[in-house]
C-alpha positions, 0 to 999 in steps of 0.5 A, a space after each residue: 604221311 603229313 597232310 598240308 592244311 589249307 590257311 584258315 583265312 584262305 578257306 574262309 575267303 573261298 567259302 564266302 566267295 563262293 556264297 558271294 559268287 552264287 549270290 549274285 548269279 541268283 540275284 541277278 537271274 532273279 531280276 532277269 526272271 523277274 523283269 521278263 515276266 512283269 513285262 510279260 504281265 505289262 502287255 497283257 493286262 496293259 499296266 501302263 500309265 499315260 504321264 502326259 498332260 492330254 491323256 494323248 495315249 490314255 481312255 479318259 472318264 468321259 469314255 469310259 461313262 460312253 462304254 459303261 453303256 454298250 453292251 454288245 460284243 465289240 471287235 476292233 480287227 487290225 490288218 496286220 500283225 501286232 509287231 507290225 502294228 507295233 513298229 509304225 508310231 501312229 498305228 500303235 498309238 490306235 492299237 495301245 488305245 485298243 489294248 487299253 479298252 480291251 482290259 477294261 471291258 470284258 466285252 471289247 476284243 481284238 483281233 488281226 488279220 494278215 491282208 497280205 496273206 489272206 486279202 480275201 479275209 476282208 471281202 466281208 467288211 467292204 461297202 462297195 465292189 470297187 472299196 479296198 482295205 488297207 494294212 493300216 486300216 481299223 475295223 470296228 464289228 458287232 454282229 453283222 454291223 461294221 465300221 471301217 476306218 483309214 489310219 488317217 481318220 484317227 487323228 487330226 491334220 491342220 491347215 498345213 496337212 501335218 498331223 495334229 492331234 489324236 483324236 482315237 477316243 472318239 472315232 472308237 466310240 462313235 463307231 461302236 454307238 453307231 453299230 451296236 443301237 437299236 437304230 442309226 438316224 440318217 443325216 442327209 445331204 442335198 448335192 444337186 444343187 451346187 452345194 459346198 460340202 466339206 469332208 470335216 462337216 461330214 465327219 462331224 455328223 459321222 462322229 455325231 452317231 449319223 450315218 451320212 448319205 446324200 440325196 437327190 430330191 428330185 429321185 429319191 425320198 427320204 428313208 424311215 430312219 431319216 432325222 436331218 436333212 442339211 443344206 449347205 450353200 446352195 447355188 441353185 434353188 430348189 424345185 417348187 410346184 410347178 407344171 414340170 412336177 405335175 405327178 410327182 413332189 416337188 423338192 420343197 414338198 419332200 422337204 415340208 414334207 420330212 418336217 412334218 414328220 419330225 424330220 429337222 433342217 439345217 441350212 448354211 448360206 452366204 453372203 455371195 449366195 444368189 437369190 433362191 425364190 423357192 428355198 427362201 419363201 419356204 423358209 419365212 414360213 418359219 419365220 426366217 428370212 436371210 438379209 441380203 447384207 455382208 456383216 464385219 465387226 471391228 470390234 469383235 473379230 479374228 482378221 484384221 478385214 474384219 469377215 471372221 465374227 466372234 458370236 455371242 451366245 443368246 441369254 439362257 432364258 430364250 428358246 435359241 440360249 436353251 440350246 447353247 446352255 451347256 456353253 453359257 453355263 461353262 466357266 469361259 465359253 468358248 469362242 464360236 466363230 462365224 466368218 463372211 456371214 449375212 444377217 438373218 432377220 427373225 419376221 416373228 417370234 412365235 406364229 401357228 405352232 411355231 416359235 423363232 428364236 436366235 442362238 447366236 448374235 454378232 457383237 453390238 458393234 456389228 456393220 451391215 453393209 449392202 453393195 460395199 456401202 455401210 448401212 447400219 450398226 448394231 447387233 444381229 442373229 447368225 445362227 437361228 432356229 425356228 421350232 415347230 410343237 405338236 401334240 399327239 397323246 398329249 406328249 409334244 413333239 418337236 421339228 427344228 429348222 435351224 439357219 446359219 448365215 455362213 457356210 464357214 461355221 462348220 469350216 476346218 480351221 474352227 472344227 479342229 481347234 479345241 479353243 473355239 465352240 464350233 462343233 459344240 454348237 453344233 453338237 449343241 443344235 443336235 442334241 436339241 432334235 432329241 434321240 441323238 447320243 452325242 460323244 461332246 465330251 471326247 475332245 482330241 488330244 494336241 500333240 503340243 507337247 509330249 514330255 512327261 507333265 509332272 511338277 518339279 517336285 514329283 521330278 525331284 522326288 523321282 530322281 532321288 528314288 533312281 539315283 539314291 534310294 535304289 543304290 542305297 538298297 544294294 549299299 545296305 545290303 552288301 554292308 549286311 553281307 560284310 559283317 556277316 562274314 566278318 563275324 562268321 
C-alpha cells in the first residue's frame, strides 16, 4: 500500500509553529509567574521608590538618624483591615510610611485590628471612659505605653481647612521618642485666667516630646516630671501673697517656686493685654518688663498695616543669639514672624545670678505708638530670654524665662509654613532648657506638586527604554528565532 508523504516544507512550518506556539505560551507564563511574584516580594519588602521632589511618600535621613536611636519594641496598630487601609488615599499614604519603617527596622511592627468586629479589642488604648477609636485612627505602642492618633493629626490643613501637607514622619517619630524614653517632661499650660490657647501651639510641644497637661495653680501643683510652665495671653492676673492665700502658696509662689527647681516659663502677651500687677512684678525680677506700646514697621512687614514684624535674629555672639544660632548660621534664615506685638524692655543685663538677653529684634525702622500716637522709631526686642545659673557640685545648671511680646508667634498661618522659622524658634528656646529631643529636622511634605520630579534628560531617557530599548529585545530575538528556522 503506498503511503502518501507529508510535503517537506509543510512539516517544517509545523514543527517550528508548534516550538513557536509553545514558545510563547512559556514566555508569556513566565512573565505571568514572574510579575505575580516581584509584586508579591514588592509588598512585602516594600521595594518602592518615592520619585517626588518632597519625599512626600518616603522615610527621609533626618528620620532614620531619630530611629537609629530607639530601641524598644514599636508597634504601629491600624484599626482596619489592610485592603481597607489601602483603598482611602490618606490612610495609605500612613500605612506606606509604616511598611517603609517597618522593613527598615527589625524592631518596628504592624499590626490591625478590626474595630467593627472586635470594638472591645481597643478598650486598652483609651484615656478616658468617655474617648472613643476610630477606624481611621493609628496607634503607636511600646510596652505599657501608647499614643494614639486621629487620621487628621497626620497631615496639615491650611487657613481654608483643605489638607495641606503630610506631615507622617514626624507625628511617628515623635510618638515613639515620646513612649519609649526613660522620662516625658511636662509642659504645663495655665487656663484659668482667660488664657488663648491654640490647638497648633499644643501640638507643637506634643511633637516636641512633651506631654501636655493644663493646670490650675490655685488647686493643683506642679509634678516631678514637670519642665515648662507656658502662659499665653492672660486676661486675668495671677494670685499673689495676699490675706486670701494665708496657709496655702500663692500662683506667683508656685511659679518662683518651679524656677527654682529648674523648671523653665514661657509668657506670650499682647499689645491689648491689661495690666497684670502680679504677673508683670514678678517678672522684672527677671529683668523684663513689657512696654505698654503697640509696634508696626513699614519697612519690614508682611501686611500692608504694617502689625505682622519681620524679626531679626540677635548676633550670634550674645546669650539671646546663642539661642537662635542653629538659624543665623543657615545659609538664608528663615523669616520669624511676629505679628500685633508690644515692646519688651530689658531693665538689666545681668543682676544676682541672672542674665538678660533679646533673641529677637524688630527692624531699625520699627514705630512705637501709645494710644494711636506715634512716639519713637527705632529697634526693639520681641522675644526675650532671662537666665538664671547655679552651681551644685561645681556643675551649672540652668532656669529659663523667656518672653514674646505677641501671642501670634505660635499662630497657625506661620507654624504651618515651611518659609517662616517660627516653630524653629521655638524649638530653638526648648532645646536651650536642655534634656529635650527635638525632632526639628522632620519638616511636612506640601502637596504642591506630586508629579514625578525627574530632569528632562532622565525623562528622555526613560522613554527611549519603554518604547524602544524593550521593543528591540523582542525584535532581536524573533530575528534570532528566524534565522534559526531558516537554516534548521
Amino acid at each position: 500500500m503506498k503511503m502518501n508523504r507529508l510535503n517537506p516544507a509543510l512539516t517544517r512550518k509545523l514543527k517550528y509553529g508548534t516550538i513557536a506556539i509553545v514558545l510563547t505560551a512559556v514566555v508569556v507564563a513566565a512573565v505571568i509567574i514572574f510579575n505575580t511574584i516581584f509584586s508579591a516580594l514588592v509588598y512585602k519588602y516594600y521595594w518602592y521608590v518615592d520619585m517626588t521632589k518632597e519625599g512626600v511618600y518616603g522615610l527621609t535621613d533626618s528620620g532614620r538618624a531619630l530611629l537609629d536611636d530607639i530601641d524598644e519594641e514599636i508597634n504601629i496598630i491600624f484599626c482596619q483591615p489592610y485592603d481597607q487601609l489601602e483603598q482611602d488615599a490618606a490612610m495609605n499614604m500612613i500605612y506606606s510610611l509604616v511598611r517603609e519603617m517597618a522593613s527598615e527596622y527589625d524592631n518596628i511592627t504592624y499590626s490591625y485590628i478590626d474595630i467593627i468586629k472586635d470594638p472591645t479589642a481597643v478598650t486598652k488604648y483609651k484615656t478616658t471612659t468617655a474617648d472613643s477609636r476610630k477606624t481611621t485612627d493609628v496607634i503607636v505602642e511600646s510596652g505599657t505605653e501608647f499614643r494614639a492618633f486621629r487620621a487628621e493629626a497626620f497631615f496639615v490643613f491650611n487657613e481654608s481647612n483643605v489638607v495641606w501637607a503630610f506631615n507622617g514622619e514626624l507625628k511617628l517619630i515623635s510618638a515613639m521618642i515620646q513612649i519609649t524614653q526613660a522620662e516625658t517632661p511636662i509642659a504645663y499650660f495655665t487656663y484659668t485666667h482667660g488664657e488663648s490657647l491654640s490647638y497648633d501651639m499644643l501640638n507643637l510641644f506634643y511633637d516636641a516630646g512633651f506631654e501636655v497637661r493644663d493646670i490650675d495653680l490655685t488647686e493643683q501643683d506642679f509634678a516631678e516630671e514637670g519642665r515648662l510652665l507656658v502662659i499665653s495671653n492672660p486676661i486675668y492676673d495671677f494670685e499673689g501673697i495676699s490675706p486670701d492665700t494665708a496657709g496655702r502658696k500663692s500662683e506667683i509662689e508656685k511659679i518662683d517656686d518651679f524656677l527654682d527647681g529648674f523648671g523653665h516659663l514661657m509668657v506670650f502677651v499682647d499689645p491689648d493685654t491689661q495690666d497684670l500687677p502680679e504677673l508683670y512684678e514678678f517678672l522684672t525680677e527677671w529683668g523684663i518688663e513689657f512696654d505698654n506700646s503697640l509696634l508696626k514697621d513699614p519697612s519690614s512687614s508682611l501686611d500692608t498695616e504694617h502689625y505682622s514684624l519681620v524679626g531679626e535674629y540677635a548676633p550670634s555672639d550674645t546669650l539671646g543669639g546663642s539661642v537662635v544660632s542653629t538659624l543665623t548660621e543657615l545659609g538664608t534664615a528663615p523669616k520669624t514672624i511676629v505679628s500685633y506685638a508690644r515692646p519688651i524692655n530689658i531693665l538689666w543685663d545681668s543682676n544676682n545670678g541672672r542674665m538678660t538677653s533679646t533673641v529677637l529684634y524688630t527692624s531699625p525702622n520699627a514705630e512705637k505708638y501709645v494710644d494711636g500716637d506715634l512716639v519713637e522709631t527705632g529697634q526693639y526686642p520681641l522675644i526675650v530670654l532671662s537666665r538664671e545659673t547655679r552651681y551644685i557640685d561645681n556643675t551649672p545648671h540652668y532656669s529659663y524665662v523667656f518672653a514674646c511680646g505677641s501671642q501670634y508667634l505660635t499662630a497657625s498661618d506661620y507654624l504651618g509654613r515651611k518659609a517662616y522659622g517660627n516653630s524653629d524658634i521655638v524649638y530653638a528656646m526648648m532645646r536651650a532648657m536642655g534634656k529635650i529631643q527635638v525632632p526639628v529636622d522632620l519638616d511636612f511634605k506640601v502637596f504642591d506638586d506630586e508629579s514625578l520630579d525627574i530632569t528632562t534628560a532622565e525623562a528622555t531617557n526613560w522613554t527611549i527604554f519603554l518604547t524602544a530599548v524593550i521593543p528591540a529585545v523582542f525584535l532581536i530575538a524573533g530575528i534570532v528565532v528566524w534565522i534559526r528556522r531558516k537554516h534548521a
